[in-house]
N, C-alpha and C positions, 0 to 999 in steps of 0.2 A: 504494500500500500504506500502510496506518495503521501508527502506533507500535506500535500493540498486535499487527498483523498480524504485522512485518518481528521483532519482540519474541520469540511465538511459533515461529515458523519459526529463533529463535537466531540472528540479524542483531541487532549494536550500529549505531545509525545516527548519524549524526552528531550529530542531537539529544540523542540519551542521553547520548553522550560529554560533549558540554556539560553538562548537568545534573550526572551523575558530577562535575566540574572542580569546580563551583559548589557540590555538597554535601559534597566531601571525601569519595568514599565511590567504589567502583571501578564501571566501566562493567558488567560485569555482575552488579554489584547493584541498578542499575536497570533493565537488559534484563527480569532474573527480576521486579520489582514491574510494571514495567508488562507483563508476559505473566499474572503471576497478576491482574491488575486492581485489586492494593492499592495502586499507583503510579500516576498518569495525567501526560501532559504536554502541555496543552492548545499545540496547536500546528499550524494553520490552515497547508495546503500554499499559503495566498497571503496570508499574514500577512508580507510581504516582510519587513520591522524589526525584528521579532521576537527577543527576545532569551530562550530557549525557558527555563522553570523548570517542576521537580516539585513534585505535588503526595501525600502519601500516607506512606505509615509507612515508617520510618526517617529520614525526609526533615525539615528543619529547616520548624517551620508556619509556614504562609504565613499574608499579609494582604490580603483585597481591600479596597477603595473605589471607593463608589459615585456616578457622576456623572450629570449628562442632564439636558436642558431637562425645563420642565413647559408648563401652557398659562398657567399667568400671568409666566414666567420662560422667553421660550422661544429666545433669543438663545444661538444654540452659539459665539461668540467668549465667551464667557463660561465655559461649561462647557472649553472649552479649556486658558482659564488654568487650571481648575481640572488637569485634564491634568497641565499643567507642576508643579503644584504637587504632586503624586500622585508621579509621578515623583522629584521631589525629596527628595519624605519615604519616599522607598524601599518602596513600596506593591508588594508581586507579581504583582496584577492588576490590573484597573479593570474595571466595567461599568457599558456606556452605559445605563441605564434611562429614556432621554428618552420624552417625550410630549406635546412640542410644538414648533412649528418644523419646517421640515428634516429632518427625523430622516435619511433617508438620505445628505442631505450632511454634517449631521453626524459618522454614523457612521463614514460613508470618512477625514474629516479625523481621525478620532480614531485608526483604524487606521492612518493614513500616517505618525503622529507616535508612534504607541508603542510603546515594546520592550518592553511587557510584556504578558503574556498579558489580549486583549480580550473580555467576557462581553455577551451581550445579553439580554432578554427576550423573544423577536418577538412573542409573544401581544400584548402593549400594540400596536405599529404597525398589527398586521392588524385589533383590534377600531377603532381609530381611522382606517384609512382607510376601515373599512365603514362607518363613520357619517359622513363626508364625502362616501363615495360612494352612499349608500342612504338616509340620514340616520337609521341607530339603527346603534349596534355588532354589536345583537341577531342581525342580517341577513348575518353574517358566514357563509358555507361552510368546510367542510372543506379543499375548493382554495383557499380566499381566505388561509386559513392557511398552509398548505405553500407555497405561493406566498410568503410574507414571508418563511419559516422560510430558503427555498432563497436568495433571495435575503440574506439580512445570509450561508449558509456561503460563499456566493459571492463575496461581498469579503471573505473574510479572518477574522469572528471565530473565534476559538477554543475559546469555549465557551458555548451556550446552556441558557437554563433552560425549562424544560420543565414541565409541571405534569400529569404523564400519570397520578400515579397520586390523581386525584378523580375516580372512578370513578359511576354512577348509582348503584349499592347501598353506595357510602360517604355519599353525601349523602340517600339514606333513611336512613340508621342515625340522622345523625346531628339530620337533623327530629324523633328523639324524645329527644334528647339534650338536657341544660340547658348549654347552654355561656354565659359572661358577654360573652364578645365575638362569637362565631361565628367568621366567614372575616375574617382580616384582610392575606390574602393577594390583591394586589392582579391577579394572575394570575389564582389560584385563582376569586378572586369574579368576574373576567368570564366564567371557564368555568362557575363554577354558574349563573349566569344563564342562559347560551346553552343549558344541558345543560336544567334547568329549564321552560324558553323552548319548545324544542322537541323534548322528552323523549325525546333520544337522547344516545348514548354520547358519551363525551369522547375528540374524534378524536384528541388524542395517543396516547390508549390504545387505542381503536381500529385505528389505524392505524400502531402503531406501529413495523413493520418498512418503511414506508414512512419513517418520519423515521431511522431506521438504515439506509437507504439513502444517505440524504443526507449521515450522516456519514461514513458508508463513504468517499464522494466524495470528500470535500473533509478527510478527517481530522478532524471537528471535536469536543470531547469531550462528553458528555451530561451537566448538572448538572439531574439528577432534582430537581424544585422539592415543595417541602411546602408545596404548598396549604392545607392543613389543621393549616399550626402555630398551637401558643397563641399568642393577642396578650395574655394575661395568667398572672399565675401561677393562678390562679383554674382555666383551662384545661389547665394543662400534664401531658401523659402521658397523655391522657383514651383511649378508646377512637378516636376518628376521628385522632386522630393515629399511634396505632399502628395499625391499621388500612391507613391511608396509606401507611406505614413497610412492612408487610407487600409490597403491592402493589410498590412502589418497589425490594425486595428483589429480586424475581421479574423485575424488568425489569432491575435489574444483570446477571441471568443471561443473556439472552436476549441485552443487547449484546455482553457478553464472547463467548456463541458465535457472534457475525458478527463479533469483532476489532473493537469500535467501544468506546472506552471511556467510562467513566463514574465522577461522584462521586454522591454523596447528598446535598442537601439537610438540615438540622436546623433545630429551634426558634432563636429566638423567646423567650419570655418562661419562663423554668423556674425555682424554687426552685434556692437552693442544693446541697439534700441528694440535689435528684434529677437532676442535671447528669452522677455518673457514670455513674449508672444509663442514664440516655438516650444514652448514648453507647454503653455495651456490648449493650443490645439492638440500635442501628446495625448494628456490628461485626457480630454473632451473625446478624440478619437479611442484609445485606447480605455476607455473608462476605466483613469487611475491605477495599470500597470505601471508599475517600477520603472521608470528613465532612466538609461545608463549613455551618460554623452559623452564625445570625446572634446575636453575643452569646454565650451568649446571657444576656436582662438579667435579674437576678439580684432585682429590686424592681421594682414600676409606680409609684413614685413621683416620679420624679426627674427629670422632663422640667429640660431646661438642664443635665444633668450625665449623661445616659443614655449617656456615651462611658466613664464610669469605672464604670455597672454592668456594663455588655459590657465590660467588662476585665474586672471580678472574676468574669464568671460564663465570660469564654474561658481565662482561665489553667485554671480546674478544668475547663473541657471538652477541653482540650487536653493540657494533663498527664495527662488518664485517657484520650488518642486520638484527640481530632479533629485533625484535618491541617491545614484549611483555616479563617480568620477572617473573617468579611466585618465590618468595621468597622464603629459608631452612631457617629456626630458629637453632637455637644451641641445639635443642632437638632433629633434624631429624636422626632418626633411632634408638632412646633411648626412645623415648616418647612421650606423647601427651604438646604444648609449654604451657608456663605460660604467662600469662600476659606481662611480663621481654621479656620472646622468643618472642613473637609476634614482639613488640617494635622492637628488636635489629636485629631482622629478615627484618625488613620493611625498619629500617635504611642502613641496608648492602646493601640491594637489590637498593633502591635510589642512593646509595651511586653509584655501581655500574652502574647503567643506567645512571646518570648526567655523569662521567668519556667515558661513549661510545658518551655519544650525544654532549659533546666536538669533538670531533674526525668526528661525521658525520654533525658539523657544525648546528646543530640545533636552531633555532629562542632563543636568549635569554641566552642560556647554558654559553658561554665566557663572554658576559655582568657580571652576576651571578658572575662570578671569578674575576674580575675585581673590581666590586665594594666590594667584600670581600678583596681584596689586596689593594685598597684605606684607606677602614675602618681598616687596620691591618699598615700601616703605619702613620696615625695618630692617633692612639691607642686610637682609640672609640670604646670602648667593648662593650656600647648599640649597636650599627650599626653592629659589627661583633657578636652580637648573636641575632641579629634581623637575619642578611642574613644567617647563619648557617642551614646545615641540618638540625638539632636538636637541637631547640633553648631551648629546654628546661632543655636537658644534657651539653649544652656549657654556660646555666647562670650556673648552680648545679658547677663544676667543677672550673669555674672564683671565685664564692663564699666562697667555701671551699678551694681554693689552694691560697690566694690573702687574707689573713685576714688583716684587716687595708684599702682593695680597693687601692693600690699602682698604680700608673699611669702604670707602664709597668707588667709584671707578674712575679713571684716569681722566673722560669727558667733562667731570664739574672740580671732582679733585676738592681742595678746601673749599667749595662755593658749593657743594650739594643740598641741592633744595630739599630735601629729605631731612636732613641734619638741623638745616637751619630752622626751618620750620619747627622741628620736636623743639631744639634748646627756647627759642622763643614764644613759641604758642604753647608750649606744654602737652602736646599731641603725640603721646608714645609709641613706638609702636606695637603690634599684636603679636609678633613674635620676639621673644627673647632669650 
């Protein structure tokens, strides 16, 4: 039985209970989200390590990052470390998006080593071993698909992405459409080739009670992919992205009535002004399925810093409703991230989900700032880099900038307004 089954039928199962524990919030306020499907808990019945989190409204948003060989980087002790370092910087999920190497031994080591919920793409392996095995991707079947799909719910992950709704009467529309980038959806574009190729349907969508079979099986959650997000602002909200959204909507329903759950997919590259907007059609379309955006990035200028416009454009999509963040690194669109990227990527992303879940009032979020501005007026620098995002970049910088350990920091030095304030106002502070 799925979460959403044992949900419906008014069973709290052990997982919920967890999730409940971890958001401050009672077990049957997560039973009701994930029965109505505005809650999901990606959670693989052979995910053994798994240390199970919500995703969805009321819920504190989550952070994914992204790992996985390529073909010119395709060494998975490497993607590994990245792993540990994922982990470290308190990521919610992680998804393998490799495409070279190993991939399946990869993927196993990656599930044996993480407690947090694991995402795949299968589309990449299955057009990849049809070209190893056929010598073009092109040559791919329906079976050759479902066969990859079945195989990663088989070990364990817990939630795949899917690109079901780039339909053939989506990608006429949008052949008379000016778009600046077209498909920059690395999914999407090998299904429009194949769909293209041999002018039939796209077996996700085709077939798609045959892939809600699968997860029926094995529990695994459906992150509905947007093949058809902008890769620029130039693009964004066009006609083939709602469009998409439409379609994508209509397939939330159809899981929900087999008890197989599901998120939604989002942009991509959006203007500022229309960040809420794309979020409440989500909502309105998908009747309150989990949004998982990428970014989304708020400029196309800023390659080497595209982690800080996916901050500023996930706090406004999140504080107006998205649940879910998939991190940019400072490497997106230059490169595959370093160890460094990953980090600072995970930082940004947190960074910006805490900042929206202020705003949507979530369990905990304002405590959090509060006892950070305690600990900063009585300048206990153990307590403000215990409560720190990043405790381990806010000792490094206390360290090196504070030589000697000076009670206040090197920037006011004898002038800290902290200081002065207590000796003259009498205003002590709360820790001592």
């Amino acid at each position: 039985m799925t979460q959403m089954l044992a949900a419906k039928a008014g069973e709290i199962t052990p997982v919920m209970r967890r999730v409940a524990e971890k958001e401050r919030v009672t077990p049957e306020f997560i039973r009701e989200g994930v029965a109505a499907g505005t809650i999901v808990i990606p959670a693989n019945i052979n995910h053994k390590s798994l240390d199970p989190a919500g995703f969805g409204k009321g819920l504190r948003t989550k952070v994914n990052a992204n790992i996985g060989t390529s073909t010119s980087f395709p060494d998975i002790d490497r993607e590994l470390e990245k792993l540990k370092e994922v982990l470290e910087a308190k990521a919610d999920a992680v998804m393998d998006l490799s495409t070279g190497g190993e991939i399946d031994r990869g993927r196993r080591r990656i599930l044996e080593e993480s407690t947090i919920a694991v995402g795949t793409v299968p589309i990449y392996q299955a057009f990849l071993e049809n070209r190893e095995k056929r010598g073009s991707m092109i040559e791919m079947s329906a079976d050759d698909l479902f066969e990859v799909i079945e195989r990663h719910c088989s070990d364990g992950v817990d939630f795949i992405t899917v690109h079901c709704g780039v339909t053939l009467a989506i990608l006429e529309r949008i052949k008379n459409q000016s778009r600046v980038t077209d498909i920059v959806s690395r999914g999407g574009s090998f299904l429009t080739g194949w769909m293209l190729h041999h002018g039939q349907e796209n077996p996700l969508y085709e077939q798609y009670d045959r892939l809600l079979d699968l997860c029926l099986q094995y529990d695994v959650t459906l992150s509905l992919g947007d093949g058809l997000r902008p890769g620029c602002l130039a693009d964004a909200t066009d006609r083939a992205q709602i469009q998409e959204l439409i379609v994508l909507g209509e397939l939330v329903d159809r899981a929900r009535e087999r008890g197989v759950q599901a998120m939604v997919e989002g942009p991509g590259h959006v203007p500022l002004d229309q960040i809420a907007a794309n979020v409440q059609v989500q909502k309105t379309l998908c009747k309150g399925a989990p949004f998982y955006v990428l970014g989304p990035l708020v400029t196309d200028i800023a390659p080497g810093y595209d982690h800080i416009t996916a901050a500023i454009g996930g706090t406004v999509a999140a504080a107006a409703g998205a649940d879910f963040l998939c991190y940019v690194t400072p490497s997106e669109h230059l490169g595959l991230p370093t160890l460094e990227d990953v980090r600072e990527g995970i930082m940004a992303s947190r960074l910006a989900a805490h900042a929206a879940d202020l705003v949507k009032g979530i369990p905990g979020a304002m405590e959090w700032d509060r006892e950070m501005a305690r600990a900063r007026k009585a300048l206990d620098w153990e307590k403000q880099i215990e409560l720190a995002l990043d405790p381990q970049k806010a000792a490094r910088l206390r360290r090196e900038r504070n030589p000697g350990g000076h009670e206040a920091c090197t920037m006011c030095g004898d002038f800290c307004a902290m200081k002065i304030v207590a000796r003259y106002m009498g205003k002590q502070p709360e820790y001592c």
